[in-house]
N, C-alpha and C positions, 0 to 999 in steps of 0.2 A: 724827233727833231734831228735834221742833220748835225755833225761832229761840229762842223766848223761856223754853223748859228749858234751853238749852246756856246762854241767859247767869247763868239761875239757876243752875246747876250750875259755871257758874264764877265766879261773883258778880260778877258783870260790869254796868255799867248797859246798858242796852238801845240806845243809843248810840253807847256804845263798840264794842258789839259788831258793830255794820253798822260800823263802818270796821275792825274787825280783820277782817272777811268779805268786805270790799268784794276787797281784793286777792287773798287765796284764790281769791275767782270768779274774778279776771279772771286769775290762770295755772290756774286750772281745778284746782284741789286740793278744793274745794267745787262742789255744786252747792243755791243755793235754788231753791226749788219751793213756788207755792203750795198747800198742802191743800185735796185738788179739796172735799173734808166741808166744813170752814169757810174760805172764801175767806180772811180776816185771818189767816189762820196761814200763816210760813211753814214749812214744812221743811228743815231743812240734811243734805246728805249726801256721807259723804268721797267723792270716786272716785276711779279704779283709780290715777290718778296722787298723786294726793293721799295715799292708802296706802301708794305705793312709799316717797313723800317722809320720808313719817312713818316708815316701818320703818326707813328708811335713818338718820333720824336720832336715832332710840331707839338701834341699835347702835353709831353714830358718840358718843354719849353715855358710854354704856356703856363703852365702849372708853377715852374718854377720861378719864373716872372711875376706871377698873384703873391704867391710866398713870398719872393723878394719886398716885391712895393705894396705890399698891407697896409706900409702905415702912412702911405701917401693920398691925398683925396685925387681927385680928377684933373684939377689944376695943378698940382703938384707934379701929377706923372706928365701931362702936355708939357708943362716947363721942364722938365728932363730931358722928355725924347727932345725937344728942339734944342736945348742946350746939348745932349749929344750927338744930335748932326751937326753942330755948328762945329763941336770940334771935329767931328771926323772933316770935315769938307775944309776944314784949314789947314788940317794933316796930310789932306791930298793936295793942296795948293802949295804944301810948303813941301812934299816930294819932288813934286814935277819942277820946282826951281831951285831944289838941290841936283837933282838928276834930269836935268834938259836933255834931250835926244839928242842921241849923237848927230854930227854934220854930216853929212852927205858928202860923196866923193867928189860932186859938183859945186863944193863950197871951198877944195882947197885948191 
């Protein structure tokens, strides 16, 4: 995936995202590459280690997720997970209007 779709796709500033990548490369979970088509693009790609990592920690996840809500039935966990997007998605509502984007040089 190109550099600058993964950080759209995680809404990430472009930035942040070289130093979340910087150390992925250096134990080799990623590899950047520039796209031989447009030299300014890079490309990011898991390798085979990088995939291990990640599978291992989806079910390590997983796992700990059953352990955690054992003692919830199926109704239980649905009403969870929606009570905890409701609050995350009020925590990002209530960011973006503590920290409104700055004005633009065409505003003052």
């Amino acid at each position: 995936m190109a550099q600058r779709e993964l950080g759209q796709a995680m809404d990430v500033d472009p930035s942040i995202l070289v130093t979340l990548l910087n150390p992925l490369e250096a134990d080799g979970f990623v590899l950047r590459e520039r796209d031989p088509i447009n030299r300014r693009r890079h490309v990011v790609t898991l390798t085979a280690a990088g995939q291990w990592h990640f599978d291992n920690s989806t079910r390590a996840q997983r796992e700990a997720e059953v352990a955690l809500f054992v003692g919830l039935d199926d109704d239980q966990r649905q009403q969870l997970s929606e009570a905890l997007v409701a609050l995350r998605d009020s925590l990002v509502r209530g960011r973006e209007q503590d920290c409104p984007p700055p004005e633009s040089t065409e505003d003052r």
